[in-house]
C-alpha positions in Angstrom: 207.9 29.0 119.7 204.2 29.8 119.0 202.7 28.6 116.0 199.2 28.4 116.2 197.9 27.7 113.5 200.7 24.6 112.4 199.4 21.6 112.3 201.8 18.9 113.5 201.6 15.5 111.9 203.2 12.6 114.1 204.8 10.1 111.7 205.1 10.0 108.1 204.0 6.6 106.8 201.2 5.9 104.7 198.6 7.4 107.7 200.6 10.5 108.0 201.3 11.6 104.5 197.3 10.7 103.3 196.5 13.4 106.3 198.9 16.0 104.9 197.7 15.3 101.9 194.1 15.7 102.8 194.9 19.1 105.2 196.5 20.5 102.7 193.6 20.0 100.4 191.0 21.1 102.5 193.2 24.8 102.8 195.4 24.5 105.5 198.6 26.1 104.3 200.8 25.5 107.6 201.4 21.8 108.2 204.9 20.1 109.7 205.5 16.0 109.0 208.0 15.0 112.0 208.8 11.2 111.3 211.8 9.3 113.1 213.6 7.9 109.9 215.5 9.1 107.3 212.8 8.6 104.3 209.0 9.3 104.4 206.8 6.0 103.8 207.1 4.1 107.3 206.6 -0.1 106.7 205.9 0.4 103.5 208.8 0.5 102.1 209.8 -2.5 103.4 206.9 -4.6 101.6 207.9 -5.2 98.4 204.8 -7.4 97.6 202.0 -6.2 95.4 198.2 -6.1 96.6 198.1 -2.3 97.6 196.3 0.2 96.1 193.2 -1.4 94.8 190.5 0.5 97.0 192.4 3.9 96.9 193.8 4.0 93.1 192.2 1.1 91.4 195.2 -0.9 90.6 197.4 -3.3 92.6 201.0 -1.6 93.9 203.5 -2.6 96.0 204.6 -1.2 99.5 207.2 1.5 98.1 204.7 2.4 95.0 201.8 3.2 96.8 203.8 4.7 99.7 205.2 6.7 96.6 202.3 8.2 95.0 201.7 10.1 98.7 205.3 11.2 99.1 204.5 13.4 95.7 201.9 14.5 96.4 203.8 15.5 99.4 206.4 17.2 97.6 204.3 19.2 95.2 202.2 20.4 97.6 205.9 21.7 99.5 204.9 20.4 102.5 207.4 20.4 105.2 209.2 17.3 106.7 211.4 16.7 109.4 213.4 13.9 109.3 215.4 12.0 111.6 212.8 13.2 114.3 212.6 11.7 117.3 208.8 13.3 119.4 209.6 13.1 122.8 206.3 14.7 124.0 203.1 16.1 123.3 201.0 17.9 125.9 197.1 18.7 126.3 197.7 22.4 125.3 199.2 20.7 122.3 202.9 21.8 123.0 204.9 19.2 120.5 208.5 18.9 122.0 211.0 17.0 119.2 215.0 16.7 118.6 217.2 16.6 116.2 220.8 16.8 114.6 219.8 20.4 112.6 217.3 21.9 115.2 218.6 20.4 118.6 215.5 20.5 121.3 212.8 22.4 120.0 209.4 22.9 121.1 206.1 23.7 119.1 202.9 24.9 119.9 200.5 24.0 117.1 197.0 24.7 116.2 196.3 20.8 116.2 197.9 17.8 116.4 197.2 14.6 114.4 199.0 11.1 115.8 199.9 9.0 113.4 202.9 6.8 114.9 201.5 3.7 113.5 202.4 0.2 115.4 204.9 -2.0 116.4 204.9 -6.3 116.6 204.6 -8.2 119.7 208.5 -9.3 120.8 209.3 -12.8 121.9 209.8 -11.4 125.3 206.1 -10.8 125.6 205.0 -14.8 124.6 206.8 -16.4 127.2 208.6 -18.9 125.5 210.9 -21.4 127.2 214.6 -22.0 126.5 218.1 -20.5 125.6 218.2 -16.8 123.5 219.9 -18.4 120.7 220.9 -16.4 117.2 217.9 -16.5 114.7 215.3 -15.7 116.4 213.3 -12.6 114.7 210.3 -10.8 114.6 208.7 -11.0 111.2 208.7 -7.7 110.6 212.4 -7.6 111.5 213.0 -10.3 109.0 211.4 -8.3 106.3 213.5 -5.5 106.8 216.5 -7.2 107.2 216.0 -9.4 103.4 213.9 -6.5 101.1 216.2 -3.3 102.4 219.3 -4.9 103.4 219.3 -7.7 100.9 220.6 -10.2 104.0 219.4 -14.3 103.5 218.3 -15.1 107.3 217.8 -18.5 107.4 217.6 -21.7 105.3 215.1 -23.5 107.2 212.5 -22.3 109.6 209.5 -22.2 111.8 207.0 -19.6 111.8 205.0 -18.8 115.2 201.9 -16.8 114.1 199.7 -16.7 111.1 199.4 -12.5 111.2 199.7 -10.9 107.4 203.8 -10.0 107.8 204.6 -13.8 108.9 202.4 -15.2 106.0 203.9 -13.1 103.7 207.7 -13.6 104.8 206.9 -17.4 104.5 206.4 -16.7 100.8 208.9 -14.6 100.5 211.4 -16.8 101.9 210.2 -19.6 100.1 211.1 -18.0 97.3 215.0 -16.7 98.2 215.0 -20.6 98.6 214.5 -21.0 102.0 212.3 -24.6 103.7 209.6 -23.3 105.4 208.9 -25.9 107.5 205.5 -25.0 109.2 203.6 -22.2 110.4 202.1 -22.6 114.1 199.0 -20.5 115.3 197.5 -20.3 118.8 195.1 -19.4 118.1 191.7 -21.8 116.5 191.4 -19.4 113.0 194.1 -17.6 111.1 195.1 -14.2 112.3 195.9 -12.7 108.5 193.7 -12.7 105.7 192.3 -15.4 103.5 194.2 -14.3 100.3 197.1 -14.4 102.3 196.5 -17.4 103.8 195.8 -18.9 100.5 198.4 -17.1 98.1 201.4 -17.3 100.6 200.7 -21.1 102.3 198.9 -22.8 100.4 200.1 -22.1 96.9 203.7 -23.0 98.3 202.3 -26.5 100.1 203.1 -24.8 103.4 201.6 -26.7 106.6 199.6 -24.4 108.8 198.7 -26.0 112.0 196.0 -24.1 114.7 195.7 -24.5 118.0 199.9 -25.1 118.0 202.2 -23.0 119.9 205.9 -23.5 120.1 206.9 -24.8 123.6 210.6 -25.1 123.3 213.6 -24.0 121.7 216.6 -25.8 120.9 220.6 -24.3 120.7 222.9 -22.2 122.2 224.8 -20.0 119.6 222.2 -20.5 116.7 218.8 -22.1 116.5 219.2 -25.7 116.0 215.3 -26.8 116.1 212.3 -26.1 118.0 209.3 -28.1 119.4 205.6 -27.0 118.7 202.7 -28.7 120.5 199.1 -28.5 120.1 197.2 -26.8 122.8 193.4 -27.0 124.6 190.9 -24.7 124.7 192.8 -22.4 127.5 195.9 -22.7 125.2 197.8 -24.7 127.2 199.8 -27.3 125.5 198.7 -30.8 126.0 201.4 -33.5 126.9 202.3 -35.9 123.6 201.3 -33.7 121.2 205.0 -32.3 120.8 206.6 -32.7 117.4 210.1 -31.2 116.5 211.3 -29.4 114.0 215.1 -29.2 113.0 215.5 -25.4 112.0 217.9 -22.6 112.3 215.4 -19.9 112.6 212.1 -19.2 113.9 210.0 -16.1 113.2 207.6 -14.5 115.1 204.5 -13.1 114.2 202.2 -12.9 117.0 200.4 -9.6 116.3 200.9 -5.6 116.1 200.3 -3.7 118.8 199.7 0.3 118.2 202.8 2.6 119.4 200.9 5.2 121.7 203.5 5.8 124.4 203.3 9.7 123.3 199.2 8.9 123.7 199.0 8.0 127.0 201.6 10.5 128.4 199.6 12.7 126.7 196.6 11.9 129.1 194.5 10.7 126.2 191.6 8.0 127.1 192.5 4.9 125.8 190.5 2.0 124.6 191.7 -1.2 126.9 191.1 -3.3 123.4 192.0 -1.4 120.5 195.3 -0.3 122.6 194.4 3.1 120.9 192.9 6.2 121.6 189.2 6.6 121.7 188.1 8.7 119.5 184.8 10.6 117.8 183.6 10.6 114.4 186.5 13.1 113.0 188.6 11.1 114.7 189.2 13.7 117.6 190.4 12.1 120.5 189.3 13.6 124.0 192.0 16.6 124.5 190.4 18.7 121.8 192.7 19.8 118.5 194.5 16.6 119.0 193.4 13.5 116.3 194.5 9.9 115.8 194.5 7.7 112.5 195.7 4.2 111.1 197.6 2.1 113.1 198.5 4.0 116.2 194.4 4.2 116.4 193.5 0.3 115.9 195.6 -2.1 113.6 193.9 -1.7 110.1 194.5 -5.2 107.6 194.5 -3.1 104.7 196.5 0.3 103.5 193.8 1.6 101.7 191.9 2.1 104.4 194.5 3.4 106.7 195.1 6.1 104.1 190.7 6.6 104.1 190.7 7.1 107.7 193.5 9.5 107.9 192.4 11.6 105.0 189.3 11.9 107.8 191.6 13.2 110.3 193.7 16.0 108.1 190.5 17.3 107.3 189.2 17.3 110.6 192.4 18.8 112.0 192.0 21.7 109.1 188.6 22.2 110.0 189.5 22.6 113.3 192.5 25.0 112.8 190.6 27.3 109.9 187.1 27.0 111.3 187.3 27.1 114.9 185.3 23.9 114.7 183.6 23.4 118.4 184.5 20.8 120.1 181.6 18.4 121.3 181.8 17.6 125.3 182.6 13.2 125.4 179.6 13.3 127.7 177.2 15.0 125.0 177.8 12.5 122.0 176.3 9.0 121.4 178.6 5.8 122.7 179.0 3.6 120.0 179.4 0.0 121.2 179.8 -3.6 119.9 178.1 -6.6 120.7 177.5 -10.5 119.9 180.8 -11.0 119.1 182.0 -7.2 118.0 185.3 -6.6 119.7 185.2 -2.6 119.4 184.5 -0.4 116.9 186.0 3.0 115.5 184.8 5.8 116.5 183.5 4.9 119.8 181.7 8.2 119.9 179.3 10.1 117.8 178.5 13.5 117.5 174.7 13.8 116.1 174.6 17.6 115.8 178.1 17.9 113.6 178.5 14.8 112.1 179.2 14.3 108.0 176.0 12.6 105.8 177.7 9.4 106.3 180.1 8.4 108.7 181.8 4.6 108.2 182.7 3.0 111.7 185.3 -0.2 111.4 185.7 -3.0 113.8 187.0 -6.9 114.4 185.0 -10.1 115.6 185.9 -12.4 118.4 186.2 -15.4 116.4 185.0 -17.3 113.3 181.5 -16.8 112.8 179.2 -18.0 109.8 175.7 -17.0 108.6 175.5 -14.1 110.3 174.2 -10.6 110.4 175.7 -7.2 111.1 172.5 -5.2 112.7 172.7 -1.6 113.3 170.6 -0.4 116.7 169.1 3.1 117.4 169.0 2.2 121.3 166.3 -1.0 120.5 165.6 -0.2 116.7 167.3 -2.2 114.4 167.8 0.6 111.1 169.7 -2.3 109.3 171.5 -5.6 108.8 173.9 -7.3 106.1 174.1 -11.2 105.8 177.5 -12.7 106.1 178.3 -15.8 105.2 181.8 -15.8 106.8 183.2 -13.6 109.7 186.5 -13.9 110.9 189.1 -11.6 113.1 192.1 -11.2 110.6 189.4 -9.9 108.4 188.6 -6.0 109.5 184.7 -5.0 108.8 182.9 -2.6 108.2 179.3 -0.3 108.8 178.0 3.2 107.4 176.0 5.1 109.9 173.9 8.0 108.0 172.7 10.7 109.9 169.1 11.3 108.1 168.5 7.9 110.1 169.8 9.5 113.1 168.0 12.5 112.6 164.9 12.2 111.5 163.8 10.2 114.5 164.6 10.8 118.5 168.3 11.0 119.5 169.1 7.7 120.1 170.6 7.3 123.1 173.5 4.9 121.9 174.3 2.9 118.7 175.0 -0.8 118.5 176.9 -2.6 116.2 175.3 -6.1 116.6 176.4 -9.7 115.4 173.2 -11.8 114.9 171.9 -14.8 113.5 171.1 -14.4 109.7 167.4 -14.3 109.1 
């Protein structure tokens, strides 16, 4: 079926619904929600803690409310959802091929495409840890499901391998269905969640957090009995006699998020090796034009609110390109955006001077803990500006604003760098 001027949204948590939303609002009248479960919202209904909404409405939410305030404006502005969806493929001549119970196989050709699949959390098999495959042994995220939807108690005492935002918060939270938390090991030399996490969920609840500890056995057959952690050297191998045990009966992972772009790279999309997503330009176009990516399935964002900024972005852009014909730049014509001194990427990784909006706000992640620093902004070699930071660190995502009277008053610069630099 030919519909060329639908725009097909990919997913409808928070980064799907904010680019309907936003579509919608910039004109486009034709827009389709596809999204694999049977309710709208994605992951956030499953966090049941408050500290969303304070960039995007000012007040402080929790999971389902926030997810809540999209899903109406959703609903009054009729937009339609499939749910129950599962995408099997997506083309370069933005074919959209999906199935379910109602439809059966169907396949749509839309005006534009925006992916918004959001992510999915790094499984035990991927960390290569020794011993038997015991009972009560679960992802965080898995854990979070299973105790806010379900209402199931998973454990009474456990060990938590990874200090990302979801295991931080589930040590809380089981702390408070009355569960012993007995520690929470990291890798890693610095946290990977955020500070308020780190300080509202651990140390408010005298939980131990120990870096540079990785879990090097585990202990039981039918159930988790205990598990050993050990501290480990700067190649993060464990060093002999450092091993301390823990009796438990259930151990959580939480070892990071990695984006879910299997429909992206069948897709032929070019990927960047270390945001696992697509790269993309300033609208968030990827490099097969009419086809956009936002939020998690683009780089793993540590806050909502800005998931739901970005993607607004991308509906717009993906209206724009639908109603306006907007042209698409050539990759090879726009300005590379790069990171260095510690800068791990950034988003976009491409810039189109000729088209792009008055401002255009580019996100990224350090390499580790840094302190009394700078972020400096390069035109090729001229530095156009710098912010002092006093603290840098990689569960903390930051930020730049790039404004094109800088970029064209002067010559074309030939690239942009995002620089980490000693304070001045």
């Amino acid at each position: 079926m030919s519909t060329d001027k639908t725009l097909v949204i990919i997913g409808g948590g928070p980064a799907g619904l904010s680019a309907a939303v936003a579509a919608r609002k910039a004109g486009l009248t034709d827009i389709l929600i596809l999204e694999r479960d049977n309710g709208l919202g994605g992951i956030l209904n499953q966090c049941i803690h408050n500290g969303f909404g304070l960039h995007t409405f000012k007040e402080e939410l929790t999971g389902p409310e926030y997810a809540d305030r999209f899903i109406q404006e959703v609903l009054k502005e009729q937009i339609p959802c499939r749910l129950n969806t599962m995408v099997l493929s997506v083309d370069s001549n933005r074919r959209v091929t999906y199935m379910n119970r109602e439809e059966g196989l169907k396949t749509i050709e839309a005006g534009a495409v925006i992916l918004a699949m959001g992510c999915r959390e790094r499984a035990r098999g991927a960390l290569n840890i020794p011993g038997f495959r015991p009972a009560g042994i679960y992802t965080a995220g898995t854990a979070q499901r299973l105790m806010n939807i379900e209402g199931k108690i998973i454990g009474r005492r456990v060990v938590i391998l990874g200090s990302g935002d979801i295991g931080l918060i589930m040590a809380r939270r089981m702390t408070l269905e009355g569960a012993k938390v007995e520690v929470v090991a990291e890798l890693m030399p610095y946290s990977g969640g955020l500070k308020r996490n780190i300080v509202q969920c651990l140390n408010d609840y005298d939980i131990p957090l120990k870096l540079s500890h990785t879990v090097v056995d585990i202990q039981g057959k039918n159930r988790v009995s205990g598990v050993t952690i050990a501290e480990v050297d700067g190649e993060r191998r464990p060093i002999p006699g450092t091993e301390v045990h823990y009796d438990c009966d259930t151990l959580l992972l939480s070892c990071g998020l990695l984006p879910e772009n299997e429909l992206t790279r069948a897709l032929g999309a070019q990927m960047d090796p270390v945001t696992g997503g697509a790269r993309v330009s300033d609208v968030l176009q990827t490099d097969i034009p009419g086809v956009f990516a936002c939020g998690n399935v683009l780089h793993v964002h540590d806050l909502v609110d800005y998931v739901s900024e970005e993607a607004g972005l991308a509906g717009r852009s993906a209206a724009a390109y639908i109603l306006k014909g907007q042209p698409v730049t050539e990759t090879d014509q726009m300005i590379p955006l790069v990171g260095e001194g510690g800068v791990r990427y950034t988003v976009p990784q491409l810039l189109d001077v000729s088209g792009m909006a008055e401002t255009v706000t580019v996100r990224f992640r350090v390499a580790d803990v840094y302190r009394d620093r700078q972020i400096s902004v390069y035109y090729d070699e001229h530095r156009v500006s710098a912010v002092k930071k006093k603290v840098l660190a990689p569960g903390e995502m930051e930020q730049v604003v790039l404004k094109r009277d800088s970029l064209t008053a002067g010559t074309r610069p030939g690239r942009i760098r995002i620089v980490l630099e000693d304070a001045e």
